[in-house]
C-alpha positions as CSV (number, residue, x, y, z in Angstrom):
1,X,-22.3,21.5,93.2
2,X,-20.1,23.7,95.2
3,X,-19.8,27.0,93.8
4,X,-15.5,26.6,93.1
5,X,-17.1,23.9,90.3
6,X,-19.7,26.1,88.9
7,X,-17.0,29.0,88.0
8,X,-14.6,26.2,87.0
9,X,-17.2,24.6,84.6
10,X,-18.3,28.1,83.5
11,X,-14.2,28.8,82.6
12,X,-14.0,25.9,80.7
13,X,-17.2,26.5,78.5
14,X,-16.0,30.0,78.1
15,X,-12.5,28.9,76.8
16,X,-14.2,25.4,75.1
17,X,-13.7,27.0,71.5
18,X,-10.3,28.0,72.1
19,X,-9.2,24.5,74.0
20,X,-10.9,23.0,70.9
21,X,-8.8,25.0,68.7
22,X,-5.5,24.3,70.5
23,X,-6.2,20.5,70.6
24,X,-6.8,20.5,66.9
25,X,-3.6,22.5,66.3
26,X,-1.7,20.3,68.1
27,X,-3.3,17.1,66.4
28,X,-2.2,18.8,62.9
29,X,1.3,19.6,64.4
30,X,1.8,15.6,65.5
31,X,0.4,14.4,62.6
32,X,2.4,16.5,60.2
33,X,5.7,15.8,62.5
34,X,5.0,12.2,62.1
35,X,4.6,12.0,58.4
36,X,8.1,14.1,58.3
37,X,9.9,11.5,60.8
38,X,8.4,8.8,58.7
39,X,9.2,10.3,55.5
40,X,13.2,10.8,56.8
41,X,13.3,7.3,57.6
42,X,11.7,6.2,54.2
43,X,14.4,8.2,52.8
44,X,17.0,6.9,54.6
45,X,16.5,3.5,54.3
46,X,16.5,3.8,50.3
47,X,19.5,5.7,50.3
48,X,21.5,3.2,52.6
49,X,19.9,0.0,50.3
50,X,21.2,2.2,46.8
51,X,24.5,2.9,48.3
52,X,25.4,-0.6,49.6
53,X,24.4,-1.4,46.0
54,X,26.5,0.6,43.9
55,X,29.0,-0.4,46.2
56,X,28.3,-4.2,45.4
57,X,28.2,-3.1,41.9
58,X,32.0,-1.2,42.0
59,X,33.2,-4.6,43.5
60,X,32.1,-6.6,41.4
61,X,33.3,-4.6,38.3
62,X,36.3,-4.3,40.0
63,X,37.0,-7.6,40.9
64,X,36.0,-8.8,36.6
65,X,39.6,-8.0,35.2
66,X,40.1,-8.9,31.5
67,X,42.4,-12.2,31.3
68,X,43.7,-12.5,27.8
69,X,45.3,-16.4,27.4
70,X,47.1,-17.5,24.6
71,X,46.5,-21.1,23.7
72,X,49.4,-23.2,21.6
73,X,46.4,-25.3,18.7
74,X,49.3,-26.9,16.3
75,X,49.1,-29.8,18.5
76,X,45.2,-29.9,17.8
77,X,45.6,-29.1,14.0
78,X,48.4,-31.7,13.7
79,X,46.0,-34.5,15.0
80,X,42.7,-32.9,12.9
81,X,44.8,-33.1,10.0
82,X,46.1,-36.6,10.6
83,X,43.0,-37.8,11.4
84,X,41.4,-36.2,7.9
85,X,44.5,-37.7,6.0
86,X,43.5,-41.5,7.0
């Protein structure tokens, strides 16, 4: 080996434990990143699904108004009765 490669492999063993250290930092910084990211979307799916939900749900309450009919039965009772008389 020329002697440019020995110093540059005896730099790099020298510095091995702090590369090492950096690498593995960095690997803990992604990873925790990652879960964060993944954990935002989670959270942000589930709270777009729950709102378009209670929306539905406001809707449809909305949309069940209370019809009160009134229905004419002496036409009903007048045949009933007729028909108990014979």
């Amino acid at each position: 080996m020329s002697q440019a490669k020995v110093e540059e492999h005896k730099e790099e063993k020298r510095n091995r434990k702090e590369t090492v250290r950096k690498q593995k930092r960095n690997r803990l910084i992604a990873s925790i990143v990652g879960v964060i990211a993944c954990a935002a979307l989670a959270f942000w799916v589930g709270w777009s699904i729950y709102g378009k939900v209670q929306d539905s749900a406001k809707v449809a309450s909305a949309d069940k108004k209370t019809v009160v009919t009134q229905v004419d039965m002496s036409a009903l009772t007048e045949y009933l009765s007729g028909i108990v008389k014979d």
